[in-house]
C-alpha positions in Angstrom: -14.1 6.4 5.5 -13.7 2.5 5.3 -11.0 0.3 4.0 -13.5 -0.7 1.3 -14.7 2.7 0.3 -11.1 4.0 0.3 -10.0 1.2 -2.3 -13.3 1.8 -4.2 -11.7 5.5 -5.0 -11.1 5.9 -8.9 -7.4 6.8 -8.2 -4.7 4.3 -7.4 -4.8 3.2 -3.6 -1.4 1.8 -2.3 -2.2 -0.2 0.6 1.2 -0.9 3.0 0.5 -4.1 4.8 3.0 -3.9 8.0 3.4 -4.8 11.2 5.4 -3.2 14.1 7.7 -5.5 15.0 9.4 -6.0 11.3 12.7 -4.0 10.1 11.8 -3.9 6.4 8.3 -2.2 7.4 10.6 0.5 9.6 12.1 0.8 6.1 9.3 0.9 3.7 7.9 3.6 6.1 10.6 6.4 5.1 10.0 5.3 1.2 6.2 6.2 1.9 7.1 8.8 3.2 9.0 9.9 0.2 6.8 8.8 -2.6 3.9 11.0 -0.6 5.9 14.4 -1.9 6.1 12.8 -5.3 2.7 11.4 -6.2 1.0 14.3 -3.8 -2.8 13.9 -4.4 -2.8 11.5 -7.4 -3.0 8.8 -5.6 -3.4 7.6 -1.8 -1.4 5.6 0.3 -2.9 3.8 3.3 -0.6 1.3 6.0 -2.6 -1.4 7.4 -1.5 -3.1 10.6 -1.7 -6.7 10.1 -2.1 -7.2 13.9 -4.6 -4.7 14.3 -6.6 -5.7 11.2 -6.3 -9.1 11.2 -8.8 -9.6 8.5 -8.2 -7.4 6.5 -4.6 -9.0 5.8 -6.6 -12.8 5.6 -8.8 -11.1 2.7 -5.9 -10.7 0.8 -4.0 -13.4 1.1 -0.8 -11.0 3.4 1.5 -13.4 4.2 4.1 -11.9 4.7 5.1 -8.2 5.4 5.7 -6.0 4.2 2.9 -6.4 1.5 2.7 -4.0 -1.2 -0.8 -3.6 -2.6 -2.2 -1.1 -5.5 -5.9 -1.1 -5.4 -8.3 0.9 -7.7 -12.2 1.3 -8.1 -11.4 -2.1 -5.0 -9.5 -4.4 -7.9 -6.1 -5.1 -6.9 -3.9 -4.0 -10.0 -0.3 -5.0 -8.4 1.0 -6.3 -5.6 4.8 -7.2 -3.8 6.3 -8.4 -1.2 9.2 -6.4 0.8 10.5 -3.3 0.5 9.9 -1.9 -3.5 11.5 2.0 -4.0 9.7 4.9 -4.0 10.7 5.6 -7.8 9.1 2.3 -8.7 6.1 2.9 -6.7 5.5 6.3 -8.4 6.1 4.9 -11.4 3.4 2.6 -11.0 1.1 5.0 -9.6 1.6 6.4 -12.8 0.7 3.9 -14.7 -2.5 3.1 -13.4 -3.9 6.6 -13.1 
């Protein structure tokens, strides 16, 4: 499945820009990791490396990492910058079921 046809879904899509060399991504990781068990199947999460998918990061605008993105049916409803907490996330999961 592609980027684009994973975004398209019509279920929220968190999108994790990171990169391997930055701390805060280390630390978003175990928060993914958590809000995974919370949000189970309602909604996906995806990690993007920005090195590794260089234009994928250019089409939207990642400046900086680690970028925080919820897509869904490929419109981008929300987005931050560092590292947001998993009870936040699944809250906004939530609310754009």
């Amino acid at each position: 499945m592609t980027f684009q046809e994973i975004i398209n879904q019509d279920k929220p899509v968190l999108v994790d820009f990171f990169a391997t060399w930055c701390g805060p991504c280390k630390t978003m990781s175990t928060v993914l990791e958590d809000l995974k068990t919370k949000v189970g199947e309602d909604a996906t999460i995806l990690k993007i490396d920005v090195d590794k998918n260089p234009k994928a990061a250019s089409v939207y605008q990642v400046r900086g990492v680690p970028t925080l993105i919820i897509f869904k049916n490929g419109k981008p409803l929300w987005r931050q910058s560092g590292v947001v907490p998993a009870q936040q996330l699944a809250e906004l999961l939530q609310k754009h079921q």
